[in-house]
C-alpha positions in Angstrom: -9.5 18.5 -26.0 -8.0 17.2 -22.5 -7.2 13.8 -22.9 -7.7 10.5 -20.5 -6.0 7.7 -21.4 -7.8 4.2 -20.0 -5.1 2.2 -21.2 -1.1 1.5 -21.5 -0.4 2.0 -24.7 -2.4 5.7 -24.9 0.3 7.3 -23.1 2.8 6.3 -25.6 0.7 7.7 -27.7 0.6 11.2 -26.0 4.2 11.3 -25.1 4.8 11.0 -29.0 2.8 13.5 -29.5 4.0 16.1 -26.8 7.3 15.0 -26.9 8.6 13.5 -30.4 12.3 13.3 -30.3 12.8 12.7 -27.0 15.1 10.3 -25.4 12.4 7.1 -24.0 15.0 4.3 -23.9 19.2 4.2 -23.7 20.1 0.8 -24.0 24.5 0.8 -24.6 25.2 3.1 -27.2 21.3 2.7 -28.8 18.7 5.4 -28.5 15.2 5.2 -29.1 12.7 8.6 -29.2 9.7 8.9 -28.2 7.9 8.8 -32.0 10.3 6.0 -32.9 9.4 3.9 -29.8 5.7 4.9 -31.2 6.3 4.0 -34.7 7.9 0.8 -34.0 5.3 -0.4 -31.8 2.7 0.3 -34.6 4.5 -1.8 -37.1 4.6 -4.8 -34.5 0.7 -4.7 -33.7 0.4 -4.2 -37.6 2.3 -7.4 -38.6 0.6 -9.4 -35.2 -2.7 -8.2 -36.5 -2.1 -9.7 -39.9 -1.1 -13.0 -38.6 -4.2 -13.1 -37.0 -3.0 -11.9 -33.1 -5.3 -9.6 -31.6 -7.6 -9.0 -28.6 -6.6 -11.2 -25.5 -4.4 -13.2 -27.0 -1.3 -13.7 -25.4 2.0 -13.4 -26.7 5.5 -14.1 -24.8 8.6 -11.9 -24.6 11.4 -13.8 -24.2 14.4 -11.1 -24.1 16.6 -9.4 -22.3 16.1 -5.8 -21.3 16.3 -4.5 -25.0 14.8 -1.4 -27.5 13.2 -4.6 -28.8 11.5 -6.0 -25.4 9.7 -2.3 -24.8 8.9 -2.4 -28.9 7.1 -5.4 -28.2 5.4 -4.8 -25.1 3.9 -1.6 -26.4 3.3 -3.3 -29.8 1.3 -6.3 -28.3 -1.0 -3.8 -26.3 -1.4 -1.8 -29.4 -2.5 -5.2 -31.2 -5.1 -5.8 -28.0 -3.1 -8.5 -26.8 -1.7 -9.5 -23.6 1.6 -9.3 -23.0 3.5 -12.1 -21.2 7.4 -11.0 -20.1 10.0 -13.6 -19.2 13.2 -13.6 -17.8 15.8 -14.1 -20.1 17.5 -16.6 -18.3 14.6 -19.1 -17.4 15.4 -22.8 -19.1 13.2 -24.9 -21.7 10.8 -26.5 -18.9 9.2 -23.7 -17.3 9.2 -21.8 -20.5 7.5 -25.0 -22.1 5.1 -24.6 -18.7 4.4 -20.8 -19.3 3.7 -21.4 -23.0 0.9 -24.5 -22.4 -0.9 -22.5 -19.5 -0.6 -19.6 -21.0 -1.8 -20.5 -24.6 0.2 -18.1 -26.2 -0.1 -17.4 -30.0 3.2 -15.9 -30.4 6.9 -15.3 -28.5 8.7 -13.4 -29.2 12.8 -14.0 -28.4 16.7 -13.4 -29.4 18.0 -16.1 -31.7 20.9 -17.3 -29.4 17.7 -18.7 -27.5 17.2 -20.7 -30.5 17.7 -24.0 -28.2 15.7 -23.3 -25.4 13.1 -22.3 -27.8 12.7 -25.6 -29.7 12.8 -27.7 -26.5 10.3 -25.8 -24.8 8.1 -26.5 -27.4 8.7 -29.8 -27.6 7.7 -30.2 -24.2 4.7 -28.1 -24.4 3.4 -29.1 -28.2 2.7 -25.4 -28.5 3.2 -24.4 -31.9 3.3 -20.1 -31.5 4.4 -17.8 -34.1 8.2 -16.6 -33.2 9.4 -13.6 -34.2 13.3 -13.4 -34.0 15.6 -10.8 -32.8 19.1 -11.0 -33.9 21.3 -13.2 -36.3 18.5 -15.2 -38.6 21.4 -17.4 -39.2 21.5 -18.7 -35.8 17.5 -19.5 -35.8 17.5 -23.5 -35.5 16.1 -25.6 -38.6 13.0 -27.6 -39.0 11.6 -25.5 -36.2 7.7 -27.0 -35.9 6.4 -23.3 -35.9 6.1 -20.3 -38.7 9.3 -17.8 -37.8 9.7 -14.3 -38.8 13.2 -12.1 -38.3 12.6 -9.1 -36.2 13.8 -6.9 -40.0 10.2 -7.8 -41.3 8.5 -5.7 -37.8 10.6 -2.6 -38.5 10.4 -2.5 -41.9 6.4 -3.2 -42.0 3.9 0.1 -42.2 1.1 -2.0 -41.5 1.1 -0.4 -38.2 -0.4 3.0 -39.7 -4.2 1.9 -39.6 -3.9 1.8 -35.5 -3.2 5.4 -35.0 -6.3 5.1 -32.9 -5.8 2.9 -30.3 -9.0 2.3 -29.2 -9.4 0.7 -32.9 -9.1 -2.9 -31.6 -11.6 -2.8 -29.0 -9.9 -2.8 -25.9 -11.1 -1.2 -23.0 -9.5 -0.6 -19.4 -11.1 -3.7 -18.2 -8.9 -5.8 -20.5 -6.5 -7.8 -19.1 -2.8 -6.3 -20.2 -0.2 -8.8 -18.8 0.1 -12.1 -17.0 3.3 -11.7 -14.6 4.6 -15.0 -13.6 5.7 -15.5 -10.2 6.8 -18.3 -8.2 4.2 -20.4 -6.1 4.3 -22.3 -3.2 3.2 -25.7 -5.6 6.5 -25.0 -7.5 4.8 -24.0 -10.7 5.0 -20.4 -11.7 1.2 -18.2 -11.5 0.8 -16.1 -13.6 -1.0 -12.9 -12.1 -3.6 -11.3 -14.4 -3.2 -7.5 -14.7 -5.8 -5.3 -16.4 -4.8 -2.3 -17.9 -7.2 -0.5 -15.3 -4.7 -2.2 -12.9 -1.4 -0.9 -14.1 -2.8 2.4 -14.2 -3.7 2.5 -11.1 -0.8 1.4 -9.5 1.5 3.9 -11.6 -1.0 6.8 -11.4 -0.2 6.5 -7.1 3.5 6.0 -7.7 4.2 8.7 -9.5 2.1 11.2 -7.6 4.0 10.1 -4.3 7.4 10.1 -6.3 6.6 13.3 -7.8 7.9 12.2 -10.8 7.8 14.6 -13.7 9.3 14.6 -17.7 12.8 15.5 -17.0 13.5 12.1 -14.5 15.6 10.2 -15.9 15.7 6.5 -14.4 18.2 3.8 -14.5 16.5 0.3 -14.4 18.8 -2.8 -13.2 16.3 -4.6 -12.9 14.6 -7.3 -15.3 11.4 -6.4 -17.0 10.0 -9.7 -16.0 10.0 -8.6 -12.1 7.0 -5.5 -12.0 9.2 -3.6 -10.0 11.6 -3.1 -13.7 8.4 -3.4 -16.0 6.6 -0.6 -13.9 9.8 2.0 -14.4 9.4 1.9 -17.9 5.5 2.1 -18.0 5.2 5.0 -15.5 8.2 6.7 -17.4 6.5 6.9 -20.1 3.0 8.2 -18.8 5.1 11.0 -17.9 7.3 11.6 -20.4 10.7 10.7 -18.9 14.0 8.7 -20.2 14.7 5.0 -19.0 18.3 4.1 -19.2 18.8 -0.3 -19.0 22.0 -1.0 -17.4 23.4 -4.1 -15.3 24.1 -4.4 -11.7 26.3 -7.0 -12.6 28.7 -4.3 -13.1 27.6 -2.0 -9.9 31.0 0.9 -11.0 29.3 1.1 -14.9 26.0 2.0 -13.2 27.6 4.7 -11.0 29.5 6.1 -13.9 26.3 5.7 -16.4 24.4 7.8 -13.6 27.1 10.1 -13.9 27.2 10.4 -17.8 23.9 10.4 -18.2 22.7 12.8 -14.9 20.3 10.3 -13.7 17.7 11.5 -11.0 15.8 8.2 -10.3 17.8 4.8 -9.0 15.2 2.0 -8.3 17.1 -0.9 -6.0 16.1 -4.0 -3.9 17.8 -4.9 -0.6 21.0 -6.7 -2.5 21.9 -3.7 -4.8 21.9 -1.8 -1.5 24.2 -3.9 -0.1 26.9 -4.4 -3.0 26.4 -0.4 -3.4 27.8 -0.1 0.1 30.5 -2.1 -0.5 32.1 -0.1 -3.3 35.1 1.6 -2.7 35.7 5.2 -3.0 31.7 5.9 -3.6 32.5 9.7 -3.4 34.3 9.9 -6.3 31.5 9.2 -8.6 29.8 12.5 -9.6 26.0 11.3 -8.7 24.6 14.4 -7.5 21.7 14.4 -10.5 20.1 11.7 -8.5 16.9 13.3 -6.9 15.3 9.8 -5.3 15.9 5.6 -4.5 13.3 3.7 -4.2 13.4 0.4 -2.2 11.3 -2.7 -2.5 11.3 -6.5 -2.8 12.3 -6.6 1.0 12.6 -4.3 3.7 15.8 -2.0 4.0 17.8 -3.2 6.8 17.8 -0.3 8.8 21.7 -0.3 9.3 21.7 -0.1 5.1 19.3 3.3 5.5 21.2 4.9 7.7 24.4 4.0 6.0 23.1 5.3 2.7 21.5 8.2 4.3 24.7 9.7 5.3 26.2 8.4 1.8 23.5 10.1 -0.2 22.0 13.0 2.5 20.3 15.2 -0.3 18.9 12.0 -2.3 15.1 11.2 -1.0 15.3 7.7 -0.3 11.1 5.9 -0.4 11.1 2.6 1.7 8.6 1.3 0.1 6.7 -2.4 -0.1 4.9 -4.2 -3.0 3.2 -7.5 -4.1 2.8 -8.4 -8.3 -0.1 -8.6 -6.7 -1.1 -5.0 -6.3 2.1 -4.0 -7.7 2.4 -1.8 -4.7 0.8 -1.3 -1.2 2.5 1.2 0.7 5.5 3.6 1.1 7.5 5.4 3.7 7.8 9.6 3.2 11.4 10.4 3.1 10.8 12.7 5.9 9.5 9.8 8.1 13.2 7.8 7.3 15.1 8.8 10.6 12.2 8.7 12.7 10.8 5.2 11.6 13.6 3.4 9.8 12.4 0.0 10.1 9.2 0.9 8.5 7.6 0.5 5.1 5.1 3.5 5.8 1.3 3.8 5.2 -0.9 2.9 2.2 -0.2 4.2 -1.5 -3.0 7.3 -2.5 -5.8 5.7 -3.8 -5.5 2.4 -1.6 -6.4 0.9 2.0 -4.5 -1.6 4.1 -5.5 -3.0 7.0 -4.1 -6.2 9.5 -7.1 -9.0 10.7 -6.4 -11.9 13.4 -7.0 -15.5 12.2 -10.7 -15.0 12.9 -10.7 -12.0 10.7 -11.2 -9.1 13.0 -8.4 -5.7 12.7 -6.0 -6.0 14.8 -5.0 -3.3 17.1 -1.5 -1.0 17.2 1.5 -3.0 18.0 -0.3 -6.5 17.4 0.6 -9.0 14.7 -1.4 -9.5 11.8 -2.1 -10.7 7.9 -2.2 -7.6 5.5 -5.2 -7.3 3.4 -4.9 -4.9 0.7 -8.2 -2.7 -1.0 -8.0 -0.6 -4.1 -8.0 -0.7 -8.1 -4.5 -1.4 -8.1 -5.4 -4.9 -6.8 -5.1 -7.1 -10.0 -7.3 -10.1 -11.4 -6.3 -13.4 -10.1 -4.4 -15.9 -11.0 -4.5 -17.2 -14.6 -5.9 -20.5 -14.8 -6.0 -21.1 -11.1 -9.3 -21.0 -9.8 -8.8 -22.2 -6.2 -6.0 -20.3 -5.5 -7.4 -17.0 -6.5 -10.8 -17.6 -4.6 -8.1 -18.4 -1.9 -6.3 -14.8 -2.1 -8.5 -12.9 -3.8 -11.9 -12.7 -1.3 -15.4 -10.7 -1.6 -14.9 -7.1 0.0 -17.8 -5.4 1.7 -19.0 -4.3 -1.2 -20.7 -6.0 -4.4 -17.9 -6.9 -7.3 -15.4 -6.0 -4.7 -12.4 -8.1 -4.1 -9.7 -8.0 -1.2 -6.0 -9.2 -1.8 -5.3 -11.2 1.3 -1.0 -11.3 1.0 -0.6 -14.1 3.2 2.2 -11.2 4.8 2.6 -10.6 8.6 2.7 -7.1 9.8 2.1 -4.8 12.9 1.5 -1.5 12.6 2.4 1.3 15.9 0.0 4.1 17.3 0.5 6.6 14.2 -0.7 3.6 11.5 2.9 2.9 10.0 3.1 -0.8 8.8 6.7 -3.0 10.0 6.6 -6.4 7.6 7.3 -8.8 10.2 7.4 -11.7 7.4 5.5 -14.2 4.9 2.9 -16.6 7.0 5.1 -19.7 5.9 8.2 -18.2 6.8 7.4 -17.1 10.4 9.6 -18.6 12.5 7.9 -20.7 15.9 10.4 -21.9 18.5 10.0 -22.2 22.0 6.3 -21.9 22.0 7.1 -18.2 20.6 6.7 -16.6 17.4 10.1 -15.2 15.4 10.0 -13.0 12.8 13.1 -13.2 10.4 13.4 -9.9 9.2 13.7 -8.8 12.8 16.8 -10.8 13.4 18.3 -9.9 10.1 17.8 -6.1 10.9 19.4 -6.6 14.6 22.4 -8.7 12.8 23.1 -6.6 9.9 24.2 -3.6 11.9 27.1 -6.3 12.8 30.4 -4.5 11.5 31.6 -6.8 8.3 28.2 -8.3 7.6 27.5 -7.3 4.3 24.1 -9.6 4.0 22.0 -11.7 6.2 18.9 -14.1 5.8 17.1 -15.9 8.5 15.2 -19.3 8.4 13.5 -22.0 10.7 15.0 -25.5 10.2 12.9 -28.4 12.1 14.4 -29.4 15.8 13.0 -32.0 17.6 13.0 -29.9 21.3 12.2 -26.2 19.8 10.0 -27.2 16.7 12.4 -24.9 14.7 15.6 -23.4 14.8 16.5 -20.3 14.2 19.4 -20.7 11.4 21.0 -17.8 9.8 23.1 -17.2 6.9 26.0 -14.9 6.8 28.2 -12.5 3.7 30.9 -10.8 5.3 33.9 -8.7 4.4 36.6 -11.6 3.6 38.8 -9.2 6.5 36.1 -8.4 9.0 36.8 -11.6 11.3 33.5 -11.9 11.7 33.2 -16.0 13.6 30.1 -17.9 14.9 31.1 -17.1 18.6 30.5 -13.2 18.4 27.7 -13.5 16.0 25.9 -15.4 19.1 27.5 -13.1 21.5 26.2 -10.2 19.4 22.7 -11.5 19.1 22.5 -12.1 22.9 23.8 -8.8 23.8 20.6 -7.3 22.0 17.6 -10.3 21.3 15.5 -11.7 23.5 17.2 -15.6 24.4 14.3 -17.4 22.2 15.7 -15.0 19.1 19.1 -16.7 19.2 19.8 -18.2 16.5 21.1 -22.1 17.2 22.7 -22.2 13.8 25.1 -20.1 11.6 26.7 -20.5 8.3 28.9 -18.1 6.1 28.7 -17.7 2.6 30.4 -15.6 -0.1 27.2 -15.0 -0.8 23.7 -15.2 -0.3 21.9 -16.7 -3.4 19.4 -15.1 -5.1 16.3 -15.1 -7.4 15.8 -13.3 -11.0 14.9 -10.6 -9.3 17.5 -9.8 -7.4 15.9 -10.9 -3.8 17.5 -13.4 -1.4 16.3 -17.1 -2.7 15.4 -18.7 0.6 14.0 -21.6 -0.6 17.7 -22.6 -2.3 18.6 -21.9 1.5 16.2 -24.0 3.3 17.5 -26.8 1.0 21.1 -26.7 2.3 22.6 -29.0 5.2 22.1 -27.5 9.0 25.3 -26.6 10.4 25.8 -26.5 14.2 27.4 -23.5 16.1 30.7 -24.1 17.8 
């Protein structure tokens, strides 16, 4: 019988079944298969089931990339629930925030987060059940919510009565996760994902990556961010090996890629940077590797060539994404030296296109706000009525809805998109309109510059100021006098930025993508 799985967890199911005692996760010196990865997830939906957790409730995972964070994720699904991934590093207010507008009945944590735990639901008056990974010892007293240690998931078999997963009632129009994002109020949104969703979005990744059961795919990136989740989700639709590591430690990565003959390395923008940076790149055996993947941000396009002639046999997809949509387009790996600064064409199985202000397509070369169409575009916003009706508008069709991104773009003759920048973070001086990736592209090719971000800051003659933020090699001698003569040798004069500052370094979110917003809240400093 040809099997077509309509949701998440069904593909765990068939890779166990095709490929038991496989590698799924490498996490340190832990290893999980493919059956155990399956087994354990059972006994988690088993014991949530008989705490009365099931269909659409919501439960929190509050870990670090772990055997125990996949476990759960797969385990909640497999329970009908929603699953609700946090970083591991967020503090007791906004997890006190995601746990009242979520409503979760259950979270799911590490002990040493024993702290965080009980203020956050102090703040909230949640009360969910917590299940505990780690040292029980370290689980705080007089906690006002039931607790279980994570010994009592593995060593339940309640999980056996859910060998078929369709047995709690879910269907493809169910939601699967809320991912939480930042929003412009300052309180996280949590975007609703169906499991219809996700499966749409991976089905059109892999097919472009060609992915197949042999890749093997180091993920630095936290599960909490889509762009990590989504590695471990497609890998295992198609039976392939997920491998957690840090980028904190950029050298262990290389030499884990080496051990462990890696073919996929999924990166953002800063990763691409600091990879650039490393010494001696050459002498790490990396020749497994088969494909990078870009998104988060644009490439600059001095950082493609660079790693182009770094990694010449390694297909390299420029690619862009919302949580969103999880993804909207990509750039062939053929099309890299031709179009660098582009993020390519729509994903199979989804249309793009760029509208005015009065909602009419724009044509090649002019700028506009990219409106995504397809199944991969998710739900809404969870408890945000107003701001989904906002971004999330009737299509053409009945029941259809179009993501409006609130993302600037042109596109040129052959229909391959540029991301000029986010709507608030256009840049208007002078009566003209800036776009701040296009300065940061011209001013990373500067020798020494390692990263670069671009804002406006208010000015009282130009409306804003073009103010941009420097990491350079501590020997590079790069100065604020030939950073402006730089830019003026190759921007038009209205580009110029009036302000530069250098940094060790750029901050940045969770996810690994420059933080602007902790820029725009530093001090204007003057060029010389």
């Amino acid at each position: 019988m040809i099997i077509f799985p309509n949701l998440v967890h069904e593909y765990l199911k068939l890779s166990a079944a095709r490929f038991p005692d496989k590698t799924a996760l490498i996490v340190g010196e832990e290893r999980l298969s493919y059956r155990e990865l399956d087994d354990r997830s059972d006994s988690l939906a088993g014991l949530l089931a008989n705490y009365g957790i099931g269909r659409h409730d919501r439960v929190i995972v509050f870990l670090d990339n772990s055997l125990e964070s996949v476990i759960s994720l797969y385990g909640i699904l497999k329970a009908g629930g929603i699953f609700v991934i946090l970083n591991g590093t967020i503090k007791s207010k906004k997890l006190a925030y995601i746990l009242k507008d979520s409503a979760a009945s259950a979270i799911i944590t590490h002990t040493i987060k024993g702290e965080v735990i009980r203020e956050a639901i102090g703040y909230s008056g949640v009360k969910p059940l917590i299940i505990w990974v780690g040292n029980p010892i370290s689980i705080p007293p007089n906690l006002p919510s039931r607790s279980l240690p994570w010994n009592v998931v593995l060593e339940s078999r309640q999980g056996a009565s859910l060998n078929d997963s369709r047995g709690n009632g879910s269907i493809d129009q169910d939601l699967a996760a809320l991912i939480y994002t930042s929003g412009s109020t300052g309180e996280s949104k949590g975007v609703m994902c169906s499991h219809h969703n996700i499966l749409a979005a991976a089905r059109s990744i892999i097919s472009y990556i060609e992915n197949r059961d042999d890749d093997i795919i180091v993920d630095v990136l936290p599960l909490s961010f889509d762009y990590g989740l989504y590695q471990v989700i497609m890998s295992v639709m198609f039976g392939g090996t997920v491998l957690f590591e840090s980028f904190l430690f950029p050298v262990k990565v290389l030499q884990s890629i080496e051990r462990e003959k890696v073919t996929g390395f999924p990166l953002v923008p800063t990763m691409a940077a600091f990879l650039l940076k490393i010494q001696n790149l050459e002498k790490y055996n990396i020749t497994s590797l088969r494909y990078m993947t870009n998104t988060g941000a644009a490439l600059p396009v001095d950082h493609i060539r660079r790693l182009r002639i770094l990694f010449p046999k390694v297909k390299i997809f420029s690619m862009f994404g919302l949580t969103e949509c999880k993804r909207v387009s990509y750039l062939p790996p053929e099309e890299l030296d031709r179009r660098p600064a582009s993020v390519g064409k729509a994903i199979p199985n989804c249309e793009v296109f760029l509208i005015d202000e009065q909602g009419r397509e724009v044509a090649p070369s002019e700028v506009g706000e990219l409106v995504i169409r397809g199944s991969n575009v998710m739900r809404g916003y969870w408890n945000a009525p107003e701001l989904t009706s906002r971004t999330f508008r009737q299509g053409q069709f009945p029941g259809e809805r179009l993501l409006y991104s609130g993302d600037y773009f042109r596109k040129d003759e052959d229909g391959f998109l540029y991301f000029l920048g986010r709507k608030d973070d256009m840049i208007k001086t002078k009566g003209e309109r800036v776009s701040p990736k296009e300065v940061e592209n011209t001013l990373s090719e500067m020798k020494g510059v390692i990263e670069v971000a671009v804002i406006g800051v208010p000015d009282d003659i130009l409306g804003q100021a073009i103010k941009v933020f420097l990491a350079c090699c501590p020997d590079a001698g790069v100065t604020v006098r030939n950073v402006m003569k730089f830019s003026a040798d190759r921007m038009e004069s209205f580009m110029i930025p009036k302000y530069v500052e250098f940094l060790d370094e750029l901050p940045k979110t969770s996810n690994g993508k420059v933080d602007k917003s902790a820029l725009k809240n530093r001090d204007p400093i003057k060029h010389i």
